[in-house]
MOPAC internal coordinates of N, CA, C and O (Angstrom, degrees):
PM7 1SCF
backbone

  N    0.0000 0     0.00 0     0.00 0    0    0    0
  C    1.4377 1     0.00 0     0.00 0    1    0    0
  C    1.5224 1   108.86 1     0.00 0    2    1    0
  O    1.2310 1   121.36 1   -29.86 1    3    2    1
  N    1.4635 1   115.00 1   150.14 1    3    2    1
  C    1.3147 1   112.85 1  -156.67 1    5    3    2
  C    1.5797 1    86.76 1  -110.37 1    6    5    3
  O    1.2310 1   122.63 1   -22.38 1    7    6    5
  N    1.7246 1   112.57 1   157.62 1    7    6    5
  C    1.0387 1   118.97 1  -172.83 1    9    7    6
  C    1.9425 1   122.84 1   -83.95 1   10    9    7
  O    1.2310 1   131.67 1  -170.79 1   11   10    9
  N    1.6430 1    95.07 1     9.21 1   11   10    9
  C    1.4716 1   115.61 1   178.68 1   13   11   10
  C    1.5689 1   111.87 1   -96.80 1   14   13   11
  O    1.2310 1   126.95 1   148.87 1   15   14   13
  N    1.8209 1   104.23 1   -31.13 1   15   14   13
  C    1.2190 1    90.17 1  -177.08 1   17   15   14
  C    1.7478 1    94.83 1  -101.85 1   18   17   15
  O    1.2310 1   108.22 1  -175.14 1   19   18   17
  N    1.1363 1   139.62 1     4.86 1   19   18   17
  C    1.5156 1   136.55 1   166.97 1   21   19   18
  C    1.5842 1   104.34 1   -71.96 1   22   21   19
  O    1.2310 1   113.05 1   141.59 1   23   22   21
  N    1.5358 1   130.73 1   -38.41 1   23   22   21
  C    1.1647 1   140.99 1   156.18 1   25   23   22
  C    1.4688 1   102.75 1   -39.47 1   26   25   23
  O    1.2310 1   111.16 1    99.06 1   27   26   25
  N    1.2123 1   134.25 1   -80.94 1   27   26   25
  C    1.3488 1   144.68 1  -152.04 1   29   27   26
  C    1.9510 1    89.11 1   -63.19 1   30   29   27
  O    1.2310 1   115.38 1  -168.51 1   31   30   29
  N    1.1789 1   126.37 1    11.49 1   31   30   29
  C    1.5709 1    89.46 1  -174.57 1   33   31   30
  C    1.8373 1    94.51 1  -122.19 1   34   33   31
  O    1.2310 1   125.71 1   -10.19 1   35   34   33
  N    1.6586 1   106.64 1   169.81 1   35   34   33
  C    1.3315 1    91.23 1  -159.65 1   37   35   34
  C    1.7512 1   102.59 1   -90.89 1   38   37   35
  O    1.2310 1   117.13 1     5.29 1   39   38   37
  N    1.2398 1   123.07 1  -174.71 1   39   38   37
  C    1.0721 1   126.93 1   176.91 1   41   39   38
  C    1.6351 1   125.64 1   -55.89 1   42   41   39
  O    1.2310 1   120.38 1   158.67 1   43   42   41
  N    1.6221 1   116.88 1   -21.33 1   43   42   41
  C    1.3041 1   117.49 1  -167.14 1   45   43   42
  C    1.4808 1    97.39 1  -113.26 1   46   45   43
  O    1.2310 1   115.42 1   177.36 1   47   46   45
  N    1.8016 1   126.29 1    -2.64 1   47   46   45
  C    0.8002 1   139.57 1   132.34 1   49   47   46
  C    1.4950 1   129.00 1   -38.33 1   50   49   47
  O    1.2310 1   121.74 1   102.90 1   51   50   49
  N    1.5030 1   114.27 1   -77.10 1   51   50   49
  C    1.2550 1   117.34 1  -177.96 1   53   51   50
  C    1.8453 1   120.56 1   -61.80 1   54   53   51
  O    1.2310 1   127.09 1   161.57 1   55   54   53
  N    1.3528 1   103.96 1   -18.43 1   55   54   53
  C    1.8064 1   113.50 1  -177.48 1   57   55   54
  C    1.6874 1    85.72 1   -65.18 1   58   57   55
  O    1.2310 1   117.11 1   111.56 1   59   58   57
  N    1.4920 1   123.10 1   -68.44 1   59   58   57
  C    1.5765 1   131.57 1  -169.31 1   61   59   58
  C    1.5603 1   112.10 1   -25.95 1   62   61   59
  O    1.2310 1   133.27 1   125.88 1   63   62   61
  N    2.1583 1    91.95 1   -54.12 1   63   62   61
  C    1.3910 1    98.49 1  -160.83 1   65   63   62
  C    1.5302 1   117.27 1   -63.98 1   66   65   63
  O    1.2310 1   125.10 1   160.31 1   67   66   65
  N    1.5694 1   107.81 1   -19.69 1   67   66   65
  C    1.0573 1   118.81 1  -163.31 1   69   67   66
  C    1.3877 1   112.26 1   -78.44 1   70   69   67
  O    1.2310 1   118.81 1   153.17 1   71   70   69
  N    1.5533 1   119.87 1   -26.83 1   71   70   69
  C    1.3067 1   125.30 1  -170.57 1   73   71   70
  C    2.0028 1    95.88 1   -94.97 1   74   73   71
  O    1.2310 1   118.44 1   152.07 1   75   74   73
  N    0.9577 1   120.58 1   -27.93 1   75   74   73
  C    1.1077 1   109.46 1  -176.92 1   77   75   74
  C    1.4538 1   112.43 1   -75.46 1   78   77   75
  O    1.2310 1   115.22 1   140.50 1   79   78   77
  N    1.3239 1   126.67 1   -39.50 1   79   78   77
  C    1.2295 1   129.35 1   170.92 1   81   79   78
  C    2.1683 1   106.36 1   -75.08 1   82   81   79
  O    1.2310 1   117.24 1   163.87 1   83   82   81
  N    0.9156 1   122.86 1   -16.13 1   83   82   81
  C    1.1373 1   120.24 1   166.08 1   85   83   82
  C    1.8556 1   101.92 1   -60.90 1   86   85   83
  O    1.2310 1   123.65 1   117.78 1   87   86   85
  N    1.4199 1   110.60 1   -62.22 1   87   86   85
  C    1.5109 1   109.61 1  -175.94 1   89   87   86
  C    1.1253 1   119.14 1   -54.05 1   90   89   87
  O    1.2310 1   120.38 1   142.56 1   91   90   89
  N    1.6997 1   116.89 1   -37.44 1   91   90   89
  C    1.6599 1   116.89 1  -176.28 1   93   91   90
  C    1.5495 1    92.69 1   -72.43 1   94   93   91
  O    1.2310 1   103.66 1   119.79 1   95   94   93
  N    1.2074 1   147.68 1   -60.21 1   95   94   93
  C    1.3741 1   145.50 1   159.39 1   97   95   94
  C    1.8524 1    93.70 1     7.32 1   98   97   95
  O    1.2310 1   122.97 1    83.78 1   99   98   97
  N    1.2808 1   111.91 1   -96.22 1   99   98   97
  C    1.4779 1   143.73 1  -159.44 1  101   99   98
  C    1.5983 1    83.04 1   -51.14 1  102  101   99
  O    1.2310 1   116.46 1   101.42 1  103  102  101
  N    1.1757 1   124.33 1   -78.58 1  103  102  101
  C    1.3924 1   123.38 1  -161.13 1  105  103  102
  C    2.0918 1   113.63 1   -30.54 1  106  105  103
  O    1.2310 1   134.27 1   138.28 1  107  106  105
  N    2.0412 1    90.01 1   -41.72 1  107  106  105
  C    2.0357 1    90.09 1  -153.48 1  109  107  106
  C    1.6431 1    85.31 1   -80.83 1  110  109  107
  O    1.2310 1   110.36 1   170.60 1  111  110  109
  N    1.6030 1   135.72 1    -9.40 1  111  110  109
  C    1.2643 1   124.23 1  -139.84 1  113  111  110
  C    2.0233 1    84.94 1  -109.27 1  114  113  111
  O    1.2310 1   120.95 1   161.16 1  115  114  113
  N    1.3338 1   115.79 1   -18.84 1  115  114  113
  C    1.3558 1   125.98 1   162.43 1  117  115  114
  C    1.6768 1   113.56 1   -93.83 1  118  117  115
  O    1.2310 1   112.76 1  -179.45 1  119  118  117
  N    1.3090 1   131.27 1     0.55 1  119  118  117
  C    1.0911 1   136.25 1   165.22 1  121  119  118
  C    1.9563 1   106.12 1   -98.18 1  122  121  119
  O    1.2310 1   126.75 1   141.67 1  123  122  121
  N    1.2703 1   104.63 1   -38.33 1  123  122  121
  C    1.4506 1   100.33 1   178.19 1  125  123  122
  C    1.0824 1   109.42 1   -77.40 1  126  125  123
  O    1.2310 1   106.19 1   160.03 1  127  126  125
  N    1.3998 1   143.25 1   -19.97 1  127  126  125
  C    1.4938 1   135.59 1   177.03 1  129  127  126
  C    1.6645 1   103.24 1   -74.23 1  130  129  127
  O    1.2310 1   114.02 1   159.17 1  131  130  129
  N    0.9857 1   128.93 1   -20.83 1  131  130  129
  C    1.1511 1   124.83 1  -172.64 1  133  131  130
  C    1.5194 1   120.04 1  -101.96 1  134  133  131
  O    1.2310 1   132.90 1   122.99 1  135  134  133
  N    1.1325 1    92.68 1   -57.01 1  135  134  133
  C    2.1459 1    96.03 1   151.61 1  137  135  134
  C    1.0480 1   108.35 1  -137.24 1  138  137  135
  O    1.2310 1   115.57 1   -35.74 1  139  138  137
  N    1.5692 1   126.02 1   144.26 1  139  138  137
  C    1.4065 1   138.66 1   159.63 1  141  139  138
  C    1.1358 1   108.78 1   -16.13 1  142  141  139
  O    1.2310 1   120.08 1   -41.65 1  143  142  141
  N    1.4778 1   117.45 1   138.35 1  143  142  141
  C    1.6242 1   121.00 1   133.33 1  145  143  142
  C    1.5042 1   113.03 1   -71.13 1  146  145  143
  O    1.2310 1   127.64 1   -27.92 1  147  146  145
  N    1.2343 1   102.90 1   152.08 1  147  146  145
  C    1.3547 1   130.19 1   142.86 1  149  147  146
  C    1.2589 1   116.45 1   -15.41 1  150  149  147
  O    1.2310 1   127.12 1    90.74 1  151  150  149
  N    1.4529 1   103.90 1   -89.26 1  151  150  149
  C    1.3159 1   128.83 1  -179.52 1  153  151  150
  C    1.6871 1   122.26 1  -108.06 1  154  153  151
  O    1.2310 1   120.17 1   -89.69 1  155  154  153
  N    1.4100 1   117.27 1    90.31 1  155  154  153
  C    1.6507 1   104.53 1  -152.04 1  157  155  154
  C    1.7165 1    97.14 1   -70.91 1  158  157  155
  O    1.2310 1   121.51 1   171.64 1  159  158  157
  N    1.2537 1   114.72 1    -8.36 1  159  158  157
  C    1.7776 1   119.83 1  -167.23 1  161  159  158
  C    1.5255 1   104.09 1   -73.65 1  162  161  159
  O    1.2310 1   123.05 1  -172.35 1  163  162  161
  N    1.8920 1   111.77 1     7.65 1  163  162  161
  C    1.7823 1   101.26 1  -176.96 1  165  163  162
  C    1.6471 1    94.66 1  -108.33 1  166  165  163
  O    1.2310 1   120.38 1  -158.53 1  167  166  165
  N    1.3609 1   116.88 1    21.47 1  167  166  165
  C    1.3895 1   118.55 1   164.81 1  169  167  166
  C    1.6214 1   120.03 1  -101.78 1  170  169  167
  O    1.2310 1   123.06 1   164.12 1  171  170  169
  N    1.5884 1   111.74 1   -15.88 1  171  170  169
  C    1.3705 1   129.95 1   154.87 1  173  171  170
  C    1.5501 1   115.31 1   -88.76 1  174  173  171
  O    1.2310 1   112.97 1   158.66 1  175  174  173
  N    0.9106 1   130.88 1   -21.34 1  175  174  173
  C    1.4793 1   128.45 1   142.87 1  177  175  174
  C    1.1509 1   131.47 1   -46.19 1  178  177  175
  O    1.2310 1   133.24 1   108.86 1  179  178  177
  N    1.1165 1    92.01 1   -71.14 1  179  178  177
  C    2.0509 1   100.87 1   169.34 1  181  179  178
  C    1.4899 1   115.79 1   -43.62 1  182  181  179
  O    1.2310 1   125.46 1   117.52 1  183  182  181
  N    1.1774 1   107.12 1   -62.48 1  183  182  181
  C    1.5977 1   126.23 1   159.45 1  185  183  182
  C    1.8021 1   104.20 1   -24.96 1  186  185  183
  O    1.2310 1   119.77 1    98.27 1  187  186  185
  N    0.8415 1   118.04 1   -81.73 1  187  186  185
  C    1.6861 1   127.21 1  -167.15 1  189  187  186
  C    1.7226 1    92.82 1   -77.89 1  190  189  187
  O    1.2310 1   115.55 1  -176.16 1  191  190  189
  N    1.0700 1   126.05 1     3.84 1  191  190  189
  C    1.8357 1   100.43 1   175.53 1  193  191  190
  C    1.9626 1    87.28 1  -108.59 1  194  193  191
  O    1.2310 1   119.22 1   158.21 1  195  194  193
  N    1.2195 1   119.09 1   -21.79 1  195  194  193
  C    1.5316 1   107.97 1  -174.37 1  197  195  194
  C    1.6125 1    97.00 1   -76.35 1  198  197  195
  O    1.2310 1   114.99 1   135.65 1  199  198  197
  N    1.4901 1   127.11 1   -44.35 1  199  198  197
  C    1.4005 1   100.53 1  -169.12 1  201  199  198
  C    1.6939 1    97.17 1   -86.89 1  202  201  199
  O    1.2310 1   112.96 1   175.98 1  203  202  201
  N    1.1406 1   130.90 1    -4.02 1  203  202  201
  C    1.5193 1    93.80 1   165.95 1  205  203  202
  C    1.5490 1   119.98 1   -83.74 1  206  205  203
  O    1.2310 1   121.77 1   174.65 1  207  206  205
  N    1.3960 1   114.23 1    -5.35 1  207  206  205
  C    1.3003 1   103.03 1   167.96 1  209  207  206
  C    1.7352 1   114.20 1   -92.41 1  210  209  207
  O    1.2310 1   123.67 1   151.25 1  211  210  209
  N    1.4801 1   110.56 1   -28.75 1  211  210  209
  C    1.8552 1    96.20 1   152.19 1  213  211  210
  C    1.4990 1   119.72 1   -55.71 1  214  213  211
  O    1.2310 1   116.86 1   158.31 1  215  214  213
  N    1.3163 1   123.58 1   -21.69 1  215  214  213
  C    1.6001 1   114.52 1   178.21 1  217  215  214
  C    1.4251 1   121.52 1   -77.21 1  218  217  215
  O    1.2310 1   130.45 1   144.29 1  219  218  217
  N    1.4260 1    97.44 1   -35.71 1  219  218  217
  C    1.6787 1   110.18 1   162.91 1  221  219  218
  C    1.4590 1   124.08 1   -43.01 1  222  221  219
  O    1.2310 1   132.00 1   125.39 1  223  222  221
  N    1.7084 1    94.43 1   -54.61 1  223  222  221
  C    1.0616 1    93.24 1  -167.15 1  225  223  222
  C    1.8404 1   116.26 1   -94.21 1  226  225  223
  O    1.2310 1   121.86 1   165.09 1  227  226  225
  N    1.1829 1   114.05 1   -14.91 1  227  226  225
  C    1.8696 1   114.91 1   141.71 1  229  227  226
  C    1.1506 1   119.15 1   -33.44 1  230  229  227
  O    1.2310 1   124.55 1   107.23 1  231  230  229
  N    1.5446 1   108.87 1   -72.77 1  231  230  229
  C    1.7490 1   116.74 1   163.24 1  233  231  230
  C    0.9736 1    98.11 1    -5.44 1  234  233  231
  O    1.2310 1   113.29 1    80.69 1  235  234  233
  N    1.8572 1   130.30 1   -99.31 1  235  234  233
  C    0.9838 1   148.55 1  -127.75 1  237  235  234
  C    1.8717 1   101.41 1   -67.15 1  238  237  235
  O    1.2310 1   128.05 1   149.27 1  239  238  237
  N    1.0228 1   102.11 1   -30.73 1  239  238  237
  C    1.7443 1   101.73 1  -155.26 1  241  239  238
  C    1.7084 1    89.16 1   -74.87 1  242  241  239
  O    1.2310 1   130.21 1   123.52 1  243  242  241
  N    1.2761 1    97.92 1   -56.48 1  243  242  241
  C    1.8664 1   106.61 1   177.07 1  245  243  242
  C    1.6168 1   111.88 1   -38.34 1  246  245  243
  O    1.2310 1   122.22 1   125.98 1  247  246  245
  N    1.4751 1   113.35 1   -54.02 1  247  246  245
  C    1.5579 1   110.64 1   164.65 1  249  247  246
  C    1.6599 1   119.18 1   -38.97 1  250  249  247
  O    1.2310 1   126.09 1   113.73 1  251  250  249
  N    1.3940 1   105.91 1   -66.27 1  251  250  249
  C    0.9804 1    96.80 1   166.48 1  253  251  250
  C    1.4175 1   152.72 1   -94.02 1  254  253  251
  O    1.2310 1   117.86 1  -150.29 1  255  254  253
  N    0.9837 1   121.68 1    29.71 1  255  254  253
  C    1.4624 1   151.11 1   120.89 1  257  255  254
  C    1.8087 1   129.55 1   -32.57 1  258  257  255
  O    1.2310 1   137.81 1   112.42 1  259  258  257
  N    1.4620 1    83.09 1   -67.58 1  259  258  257
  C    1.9145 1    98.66 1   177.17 1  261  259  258
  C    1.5880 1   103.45 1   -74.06 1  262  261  259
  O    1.2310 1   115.36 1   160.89 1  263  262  261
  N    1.4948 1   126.41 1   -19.11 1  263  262  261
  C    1.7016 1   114.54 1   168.08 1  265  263  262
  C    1.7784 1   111.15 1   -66.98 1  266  265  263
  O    1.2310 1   120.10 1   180.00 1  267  266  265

């Protein structure tokens, strides 16, 4: 996920996205212990798309904070 369209989503949006990709996280990292992935590099993906949507959404709180 690109950090333009993580921008574009709203705040009660990004809390959702965050927990849902937290579970797929948990799900491939209990699927890879058991058989290989494919591609083990979509467990460092996952990894880097959850904290840029926790950074987003820090961003946001800090904004509103400093108003």
């Amino acid at each position: 996920m690109k950090t333009s369209e993580i921008r574009e989503l709203s705040t009660s949006d990004l809390i959702e996205r965050i927990d849902t990709e937290r579970t797929m996280l948990v799900r491939m990292k209990m699927n890879h212990a058991i058989t290989p992935l494919d591609n083990p590099q979509k467990l460092k993906q996952a990894k880097l798309n959850i904290a840029r949507l926790i950074t987003e959404l820090r961003s946001r709180e800090l904004k509103q904070k400093s108003k």
